[in-house]
PDB file of N, CA, C, O and CB in Angstrom:
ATOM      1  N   UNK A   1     119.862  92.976  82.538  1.00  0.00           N
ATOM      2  CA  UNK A   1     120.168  91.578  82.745  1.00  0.00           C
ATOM      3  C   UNK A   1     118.892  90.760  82.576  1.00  0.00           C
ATOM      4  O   UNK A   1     117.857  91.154  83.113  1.00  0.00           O
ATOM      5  CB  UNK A   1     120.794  91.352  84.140  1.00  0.00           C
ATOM      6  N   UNK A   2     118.911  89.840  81.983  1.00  0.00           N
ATOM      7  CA  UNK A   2     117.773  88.694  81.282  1.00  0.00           C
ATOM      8  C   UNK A   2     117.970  87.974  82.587  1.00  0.00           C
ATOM      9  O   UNK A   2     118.823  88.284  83.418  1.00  0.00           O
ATOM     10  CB  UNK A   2     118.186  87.647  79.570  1.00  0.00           C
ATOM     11  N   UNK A   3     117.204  87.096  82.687  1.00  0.00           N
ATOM     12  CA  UNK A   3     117.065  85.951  84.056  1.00  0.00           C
ATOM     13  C   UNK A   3     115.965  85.199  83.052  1.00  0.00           C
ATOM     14  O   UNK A   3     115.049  85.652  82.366  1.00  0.00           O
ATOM     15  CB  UNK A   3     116.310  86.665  86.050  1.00  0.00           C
ATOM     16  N   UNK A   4     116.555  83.606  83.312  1.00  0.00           N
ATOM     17  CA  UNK A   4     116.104  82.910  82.495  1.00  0.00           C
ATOM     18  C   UNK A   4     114.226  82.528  83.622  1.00  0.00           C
ATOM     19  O   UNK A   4     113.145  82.468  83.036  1.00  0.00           O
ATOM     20  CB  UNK A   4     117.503  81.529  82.083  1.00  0.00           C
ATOM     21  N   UNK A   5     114.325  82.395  84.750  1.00  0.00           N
ATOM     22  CA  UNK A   5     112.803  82.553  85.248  1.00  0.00           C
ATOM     23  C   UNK A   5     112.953  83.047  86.348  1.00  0.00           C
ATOM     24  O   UNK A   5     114.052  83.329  86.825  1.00  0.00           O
ATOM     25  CB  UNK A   5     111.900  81.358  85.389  1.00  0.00           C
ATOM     26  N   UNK A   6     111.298  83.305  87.185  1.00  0.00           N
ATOM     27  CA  UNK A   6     110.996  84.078  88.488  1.00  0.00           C
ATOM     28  C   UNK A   6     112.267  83.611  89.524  1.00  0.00           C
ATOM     29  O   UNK A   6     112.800  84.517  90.165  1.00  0.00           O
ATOM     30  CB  UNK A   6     109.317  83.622  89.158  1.00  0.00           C
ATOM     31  N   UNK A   7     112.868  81.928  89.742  1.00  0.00           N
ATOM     32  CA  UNK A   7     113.800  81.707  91.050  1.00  0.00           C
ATOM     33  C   UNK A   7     114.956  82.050  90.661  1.00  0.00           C
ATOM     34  O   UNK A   7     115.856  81.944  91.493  1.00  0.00           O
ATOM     35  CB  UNK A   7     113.917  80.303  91.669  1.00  0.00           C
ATOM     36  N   UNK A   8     115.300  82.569  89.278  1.00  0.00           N
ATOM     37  CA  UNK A   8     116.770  82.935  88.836  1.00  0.00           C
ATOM     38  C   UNK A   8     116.733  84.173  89.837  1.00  0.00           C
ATOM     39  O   UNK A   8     117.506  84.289  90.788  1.00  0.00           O
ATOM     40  CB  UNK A   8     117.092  83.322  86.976  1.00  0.00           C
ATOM     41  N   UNK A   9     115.594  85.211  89.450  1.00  0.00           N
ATOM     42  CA  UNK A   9     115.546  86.682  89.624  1.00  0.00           C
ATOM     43  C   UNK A   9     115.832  86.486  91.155  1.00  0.00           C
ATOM     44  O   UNK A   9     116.871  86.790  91.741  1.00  0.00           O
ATOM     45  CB  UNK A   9     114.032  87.552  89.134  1.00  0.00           C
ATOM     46  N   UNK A  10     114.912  86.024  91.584  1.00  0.00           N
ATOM     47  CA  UNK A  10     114.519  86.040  93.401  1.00  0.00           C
ATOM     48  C   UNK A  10     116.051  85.603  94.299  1.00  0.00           C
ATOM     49  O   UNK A  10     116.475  85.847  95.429  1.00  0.00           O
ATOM     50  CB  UNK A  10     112.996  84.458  93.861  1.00  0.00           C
ATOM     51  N   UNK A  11     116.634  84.732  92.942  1.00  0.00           N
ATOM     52  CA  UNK A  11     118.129  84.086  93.957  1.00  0.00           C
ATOM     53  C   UNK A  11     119.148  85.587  93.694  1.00  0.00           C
ATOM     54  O   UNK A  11     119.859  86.103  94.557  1.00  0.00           O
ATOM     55  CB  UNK A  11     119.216  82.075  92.984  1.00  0.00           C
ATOM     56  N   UNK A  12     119.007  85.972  92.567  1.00  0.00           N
ATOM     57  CA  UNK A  12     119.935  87.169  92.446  1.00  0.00           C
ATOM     58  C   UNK A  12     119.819  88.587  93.482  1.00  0.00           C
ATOM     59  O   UNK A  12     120.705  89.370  93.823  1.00  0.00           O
ATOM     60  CB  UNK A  12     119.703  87.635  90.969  1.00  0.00           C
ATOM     61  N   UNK A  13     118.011  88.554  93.899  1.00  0.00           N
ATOM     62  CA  UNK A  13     117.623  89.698  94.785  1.00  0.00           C
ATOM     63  C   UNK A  13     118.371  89.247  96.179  1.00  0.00           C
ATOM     64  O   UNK A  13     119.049  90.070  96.794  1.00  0.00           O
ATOM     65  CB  UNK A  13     115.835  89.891  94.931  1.00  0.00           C
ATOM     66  N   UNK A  14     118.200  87.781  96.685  1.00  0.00           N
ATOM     67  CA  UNK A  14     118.725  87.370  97.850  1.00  0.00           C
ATOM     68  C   UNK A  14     120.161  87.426  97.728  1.00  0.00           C
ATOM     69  O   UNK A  14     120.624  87.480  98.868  1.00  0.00           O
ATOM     70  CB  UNK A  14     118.255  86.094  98.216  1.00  0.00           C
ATOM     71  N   UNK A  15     121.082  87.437  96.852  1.00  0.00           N
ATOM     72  CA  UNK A  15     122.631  86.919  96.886  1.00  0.00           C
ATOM     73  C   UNK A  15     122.884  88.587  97.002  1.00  0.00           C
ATOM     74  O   UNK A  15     123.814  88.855  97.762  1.00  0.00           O
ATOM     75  CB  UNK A  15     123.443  85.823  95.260  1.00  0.00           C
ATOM     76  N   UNK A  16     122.224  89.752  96.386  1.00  0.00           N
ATOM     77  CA  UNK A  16     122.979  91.285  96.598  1.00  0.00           C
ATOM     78  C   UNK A  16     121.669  92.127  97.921  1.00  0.00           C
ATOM     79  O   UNK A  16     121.510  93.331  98.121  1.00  0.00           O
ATOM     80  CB  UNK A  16     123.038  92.444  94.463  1.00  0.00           C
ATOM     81  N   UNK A  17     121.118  91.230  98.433  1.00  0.00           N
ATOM     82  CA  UNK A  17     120.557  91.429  99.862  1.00  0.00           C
ATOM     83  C   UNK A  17     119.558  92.707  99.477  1.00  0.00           C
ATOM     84  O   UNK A  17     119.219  93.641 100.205  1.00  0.00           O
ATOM     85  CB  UNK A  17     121.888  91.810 101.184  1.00  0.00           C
ATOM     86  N   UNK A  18     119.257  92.482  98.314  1.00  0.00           N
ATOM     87  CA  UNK A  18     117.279  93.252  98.260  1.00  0.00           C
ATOM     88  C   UNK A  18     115.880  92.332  98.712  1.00  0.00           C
ATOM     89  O   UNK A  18     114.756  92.690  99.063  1.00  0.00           O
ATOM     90  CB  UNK A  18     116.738  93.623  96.297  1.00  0.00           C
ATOM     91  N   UNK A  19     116.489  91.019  98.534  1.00  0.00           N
ATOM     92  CA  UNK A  19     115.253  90.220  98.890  1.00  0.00           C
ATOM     93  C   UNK A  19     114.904  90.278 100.601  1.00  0.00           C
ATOM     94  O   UNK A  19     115.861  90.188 101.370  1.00  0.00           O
ATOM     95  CB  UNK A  19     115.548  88.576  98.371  1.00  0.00           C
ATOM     96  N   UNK A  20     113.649  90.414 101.102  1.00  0.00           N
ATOM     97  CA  UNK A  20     114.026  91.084 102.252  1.00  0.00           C
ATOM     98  C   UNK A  20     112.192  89.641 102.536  1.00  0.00           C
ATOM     99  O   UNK A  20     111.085  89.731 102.006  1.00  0.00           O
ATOM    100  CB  UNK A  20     114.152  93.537 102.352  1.00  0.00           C
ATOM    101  N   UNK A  21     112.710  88.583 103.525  1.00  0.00           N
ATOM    102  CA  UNK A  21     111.993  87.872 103.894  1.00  0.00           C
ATOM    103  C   UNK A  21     111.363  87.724 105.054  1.00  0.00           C
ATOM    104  O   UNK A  21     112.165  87.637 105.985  1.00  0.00           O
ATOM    105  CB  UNK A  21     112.375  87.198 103.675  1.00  0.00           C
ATOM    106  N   UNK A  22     110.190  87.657 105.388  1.00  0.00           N
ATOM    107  CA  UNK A  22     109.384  87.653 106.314  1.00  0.00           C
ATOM    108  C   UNK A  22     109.573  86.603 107.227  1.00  0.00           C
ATOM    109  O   UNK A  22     108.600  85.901 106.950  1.00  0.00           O
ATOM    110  CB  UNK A  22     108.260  87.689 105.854  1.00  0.00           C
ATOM    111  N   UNK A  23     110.220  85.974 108.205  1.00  0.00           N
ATOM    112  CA  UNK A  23     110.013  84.949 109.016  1.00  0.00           C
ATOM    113  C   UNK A  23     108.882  84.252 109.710  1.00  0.00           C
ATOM    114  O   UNK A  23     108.534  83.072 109.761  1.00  0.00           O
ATOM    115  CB  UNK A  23     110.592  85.194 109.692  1.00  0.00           C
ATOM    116  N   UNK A  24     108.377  85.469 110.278  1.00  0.00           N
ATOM    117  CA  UNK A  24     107.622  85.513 111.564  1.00  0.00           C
ATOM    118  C   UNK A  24     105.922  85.296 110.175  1.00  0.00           C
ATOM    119  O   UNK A  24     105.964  85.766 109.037  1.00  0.00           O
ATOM    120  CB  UNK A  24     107.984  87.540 112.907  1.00  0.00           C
ATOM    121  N   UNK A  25     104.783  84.575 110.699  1.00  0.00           N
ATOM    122  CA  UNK A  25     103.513  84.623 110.544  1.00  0.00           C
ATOM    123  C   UNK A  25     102.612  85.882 110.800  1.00  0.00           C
ATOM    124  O   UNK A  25     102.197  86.279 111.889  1.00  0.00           O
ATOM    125  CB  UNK A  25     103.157  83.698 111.224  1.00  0.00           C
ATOM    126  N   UNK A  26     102.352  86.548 109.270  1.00  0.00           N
ATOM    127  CA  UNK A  26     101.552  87.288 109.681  1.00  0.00           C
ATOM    128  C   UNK A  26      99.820  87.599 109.208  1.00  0.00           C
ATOM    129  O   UNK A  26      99.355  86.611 108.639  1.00  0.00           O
ATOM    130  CB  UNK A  26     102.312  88.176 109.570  1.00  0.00           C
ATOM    131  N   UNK A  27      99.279  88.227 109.280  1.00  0.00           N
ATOM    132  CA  UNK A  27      98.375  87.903 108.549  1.00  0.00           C
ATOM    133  C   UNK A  27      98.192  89.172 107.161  1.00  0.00           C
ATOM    134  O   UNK A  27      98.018  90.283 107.663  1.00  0.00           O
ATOM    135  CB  UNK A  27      97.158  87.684 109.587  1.00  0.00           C
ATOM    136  N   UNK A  28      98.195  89.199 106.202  1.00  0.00           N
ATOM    137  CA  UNK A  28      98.743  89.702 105.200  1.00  0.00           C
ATOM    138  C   UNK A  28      97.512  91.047 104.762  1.00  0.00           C
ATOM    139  O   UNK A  28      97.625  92.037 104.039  1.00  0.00           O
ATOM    140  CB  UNK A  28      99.063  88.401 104.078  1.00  0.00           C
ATOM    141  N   UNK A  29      96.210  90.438 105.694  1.00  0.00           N
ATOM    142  CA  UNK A  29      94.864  91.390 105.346  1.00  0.00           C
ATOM    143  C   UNK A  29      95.480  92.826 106.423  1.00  0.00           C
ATOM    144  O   UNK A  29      95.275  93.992 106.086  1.00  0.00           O
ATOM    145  CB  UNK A  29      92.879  90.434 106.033  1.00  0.00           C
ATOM    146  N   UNK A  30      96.159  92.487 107.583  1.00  0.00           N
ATOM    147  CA  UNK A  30      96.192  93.557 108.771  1.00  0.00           C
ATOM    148  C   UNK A  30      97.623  94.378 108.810  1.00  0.00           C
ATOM    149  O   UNK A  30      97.866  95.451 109.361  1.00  0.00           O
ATOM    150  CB  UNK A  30      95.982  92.730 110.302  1.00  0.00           C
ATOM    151  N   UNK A  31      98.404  93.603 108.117  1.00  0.00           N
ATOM    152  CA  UNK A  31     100.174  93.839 108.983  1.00  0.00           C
ATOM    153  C   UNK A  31     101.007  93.963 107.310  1.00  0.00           C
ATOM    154  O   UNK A  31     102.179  94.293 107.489  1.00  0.00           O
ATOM    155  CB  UNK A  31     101.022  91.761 110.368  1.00  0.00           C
ATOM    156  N   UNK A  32     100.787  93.841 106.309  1.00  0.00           N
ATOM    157  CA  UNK A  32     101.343  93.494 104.950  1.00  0.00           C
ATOM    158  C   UNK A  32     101.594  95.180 104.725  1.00  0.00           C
ATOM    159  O   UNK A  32     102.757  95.530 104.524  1.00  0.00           O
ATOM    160  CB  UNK A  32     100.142  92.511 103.701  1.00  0.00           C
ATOM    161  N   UNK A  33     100.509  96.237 104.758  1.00  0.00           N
ATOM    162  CA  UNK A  33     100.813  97.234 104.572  1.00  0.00           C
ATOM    163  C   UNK A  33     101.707  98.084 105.409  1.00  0.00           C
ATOM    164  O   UNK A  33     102.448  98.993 105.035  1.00  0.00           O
ATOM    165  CB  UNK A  33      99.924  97.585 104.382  1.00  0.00           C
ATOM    166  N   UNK A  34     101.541  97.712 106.374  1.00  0.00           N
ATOM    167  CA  UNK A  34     102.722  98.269 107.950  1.00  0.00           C
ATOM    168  C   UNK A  34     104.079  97.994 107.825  1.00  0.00           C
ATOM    169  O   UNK A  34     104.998  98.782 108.052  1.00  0.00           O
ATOM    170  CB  UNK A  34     102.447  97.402 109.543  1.00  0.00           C
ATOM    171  N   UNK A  35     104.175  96.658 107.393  1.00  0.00           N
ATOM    172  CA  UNK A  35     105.996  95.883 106.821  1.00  0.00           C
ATOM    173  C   UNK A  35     105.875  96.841 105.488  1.00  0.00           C
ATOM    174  O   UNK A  35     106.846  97.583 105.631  1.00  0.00           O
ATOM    175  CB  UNK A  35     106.175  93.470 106.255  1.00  0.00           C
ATOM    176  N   UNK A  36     105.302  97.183 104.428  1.00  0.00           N
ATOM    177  CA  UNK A  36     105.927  97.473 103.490  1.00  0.00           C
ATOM    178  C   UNK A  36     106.261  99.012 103.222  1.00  0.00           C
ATOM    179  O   UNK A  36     107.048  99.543 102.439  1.00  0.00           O
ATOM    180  CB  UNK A  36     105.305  96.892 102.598  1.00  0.00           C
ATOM    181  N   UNK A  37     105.233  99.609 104.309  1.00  0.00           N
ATOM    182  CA  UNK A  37     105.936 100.665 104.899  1.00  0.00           C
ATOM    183  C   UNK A  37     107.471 101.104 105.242  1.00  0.00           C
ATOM    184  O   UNK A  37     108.217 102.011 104.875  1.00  0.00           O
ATOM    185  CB  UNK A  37     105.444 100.640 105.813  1.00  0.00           C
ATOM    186  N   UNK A  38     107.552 100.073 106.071  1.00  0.00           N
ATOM    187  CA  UNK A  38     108.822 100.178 106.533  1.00  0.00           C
ATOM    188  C   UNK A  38     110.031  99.833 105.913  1.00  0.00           C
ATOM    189  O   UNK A  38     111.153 100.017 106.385  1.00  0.00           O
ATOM    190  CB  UNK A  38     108.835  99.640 107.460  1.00  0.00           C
ATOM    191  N   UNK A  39     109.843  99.489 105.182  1.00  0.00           N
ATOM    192  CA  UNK A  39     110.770  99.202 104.003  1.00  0.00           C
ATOM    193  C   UNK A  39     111.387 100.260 102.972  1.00  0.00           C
ATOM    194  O   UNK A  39     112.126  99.878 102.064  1.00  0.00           O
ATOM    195  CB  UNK A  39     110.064  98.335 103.217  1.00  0.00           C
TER     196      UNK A  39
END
């Protein structure tokens, strides 16, 4: 599947629930590798 740009792709990851968003503030040098762990 073609996607005409990056917010086409990102709306299609969010509408079949792969896009997986961070709420909470973190700091991305300490905690980025720990979330993507867990994933």
């Amino acid at each position: 599947m073609k996607f005409r740009d990056l917010r086409e792709f990102l709306d299609t990851l969010e509408a079949t629930g792969d896009l997986v968003r961070i709420t909470e503030e973190i700091d991305p040098n300490l905690e980025m590798t720990e979330i993507a762990d867990r994933t």
